[in-house]
C-alpha positions in Angstrom: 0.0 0.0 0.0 3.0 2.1 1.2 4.7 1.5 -2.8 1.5 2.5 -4.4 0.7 5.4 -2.6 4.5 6.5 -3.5 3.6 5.5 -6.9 0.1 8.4 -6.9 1.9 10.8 -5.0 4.8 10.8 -7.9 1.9 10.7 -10.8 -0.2 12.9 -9.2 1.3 15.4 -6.1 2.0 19.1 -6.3 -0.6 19.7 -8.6 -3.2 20.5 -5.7 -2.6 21.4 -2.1 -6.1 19.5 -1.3 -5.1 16.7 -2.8 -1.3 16.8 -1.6 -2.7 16.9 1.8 -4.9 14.3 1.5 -2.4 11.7 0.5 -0.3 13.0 3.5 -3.1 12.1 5.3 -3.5 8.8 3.9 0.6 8.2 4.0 0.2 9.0 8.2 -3.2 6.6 8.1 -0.8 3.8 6.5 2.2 4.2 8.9 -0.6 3.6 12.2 -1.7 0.5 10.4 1.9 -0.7 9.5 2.6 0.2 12.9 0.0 -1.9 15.0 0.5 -5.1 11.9 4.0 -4.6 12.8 3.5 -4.7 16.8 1.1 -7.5 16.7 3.4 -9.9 14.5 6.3 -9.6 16.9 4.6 -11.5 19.9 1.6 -12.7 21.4 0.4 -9.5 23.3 -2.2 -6.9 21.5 -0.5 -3.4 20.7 -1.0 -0.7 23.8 -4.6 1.1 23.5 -2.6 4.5 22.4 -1.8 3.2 19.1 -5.1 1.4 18.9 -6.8 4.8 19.5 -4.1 6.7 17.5 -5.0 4.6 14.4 -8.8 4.6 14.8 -8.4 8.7 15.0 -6.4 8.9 11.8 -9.1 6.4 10.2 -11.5 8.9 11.0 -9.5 11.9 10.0 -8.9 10.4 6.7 -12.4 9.1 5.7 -14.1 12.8 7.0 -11.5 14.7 4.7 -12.4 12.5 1.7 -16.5 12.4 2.2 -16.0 16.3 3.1 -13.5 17.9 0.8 -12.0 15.9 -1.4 -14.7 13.6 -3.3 -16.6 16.6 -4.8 -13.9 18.1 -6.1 -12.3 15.5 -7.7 -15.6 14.5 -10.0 -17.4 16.9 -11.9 -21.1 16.8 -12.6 -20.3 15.9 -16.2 -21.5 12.9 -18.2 -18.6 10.3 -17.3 -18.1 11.8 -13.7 -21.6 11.2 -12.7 -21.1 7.7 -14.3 -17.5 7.7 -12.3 -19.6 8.6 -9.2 -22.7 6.3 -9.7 -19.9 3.3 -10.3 -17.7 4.1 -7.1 -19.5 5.9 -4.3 -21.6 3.1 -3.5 -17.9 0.8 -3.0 -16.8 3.8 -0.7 -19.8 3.7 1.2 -19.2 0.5 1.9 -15.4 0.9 2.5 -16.4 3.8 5.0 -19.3 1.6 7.2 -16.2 -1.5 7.6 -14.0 1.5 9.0 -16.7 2.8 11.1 -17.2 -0.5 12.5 -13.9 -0.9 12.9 -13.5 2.1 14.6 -16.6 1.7 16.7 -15.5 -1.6 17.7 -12.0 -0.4 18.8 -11.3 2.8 19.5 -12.3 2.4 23.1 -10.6 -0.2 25.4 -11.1 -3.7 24.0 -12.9 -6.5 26.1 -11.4 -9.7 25.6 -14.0 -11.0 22.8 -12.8 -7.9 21.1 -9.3 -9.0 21.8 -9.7 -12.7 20.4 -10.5 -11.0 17.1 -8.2 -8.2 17.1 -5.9 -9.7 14.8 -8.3 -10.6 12.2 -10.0 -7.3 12.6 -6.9 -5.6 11.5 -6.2 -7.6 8.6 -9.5 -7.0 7.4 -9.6 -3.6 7.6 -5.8 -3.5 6.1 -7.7 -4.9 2.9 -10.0 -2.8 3.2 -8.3 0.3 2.8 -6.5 -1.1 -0.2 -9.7 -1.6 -2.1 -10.7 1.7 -0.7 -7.3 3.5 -2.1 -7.6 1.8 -5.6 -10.8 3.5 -5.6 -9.9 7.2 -4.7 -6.7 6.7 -7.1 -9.4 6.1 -10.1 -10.5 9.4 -8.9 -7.8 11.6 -8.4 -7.0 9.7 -11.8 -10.2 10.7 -13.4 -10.0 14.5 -12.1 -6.5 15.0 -13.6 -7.2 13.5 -17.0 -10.3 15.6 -17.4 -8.1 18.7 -16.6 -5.9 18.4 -19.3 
């Protein structure tokens, strides 16, 4: 995730400040996630509630700025971005409700049912956000092409 997000930011950064900022956004969102995979795969114990929490926060961070101020101004209301929008937005939506699940179900201290399934948890939402990246690629994609 960390090599293709190197990959847009080459493609696509410096070209708008809102967009530049989002993918910093998404580059700190990354580095929490690598951060907890990377704690949990070195022993047995779950990662301390601070990263937990510090990961869940950027999730939020990240998915507000692209619902809020990004989306919109990457599609126009022309012919192919409407079709863009009716062919993604409903895979975001559904990308967004497994974070805010994920979010819901962790941000606060973990029980120990929540802690049985941590590990799983994470990996889901890992491909999650890839599927969720790909998406928002096609549009900052589809939002540069159109501007040429």
């Amino acid at each position: 995730m960390l090599q293709q997000l190197e990959k847009v930011k080459v493609k696509w950064g410096g070209k708008s400040d809102t967009v530049d900022n989002w993918l910093l956004a998404r580059q700190s969102l990354l580095v929490s996630y690598c951060h907890l995979a990377g704690l949990n795969q070195q022993g047995e114990s779950l990662p301390e509630a601070n990263d937990i929490a510090n990961f869940c926060e950027n999730l939020m961070d990240y998915l507000s700025a692209g619902h809020f101020e990004v989306f919109d101004m990457l599609v126009d209301d022309e012919v192919e971005g409407k079709a863009l929008k009716q062919r993604l937005y409903p895979k975001l939506t559904q990308t967004t409700d497994s974070a805010l699940q994920f979010n819901d179900k962790f941000a606060e201290a973990l029980t120990i049912e929540q802690a049985a399934v941590f590990d799983s948890e994470l990996a889901n939402i890992g491909e999650t956000l890839e599927e969720r990246f790909a998406l928002e690629d096609q549009l900052i994609a589809h939002m540069y092409t159109n501007a040429d």
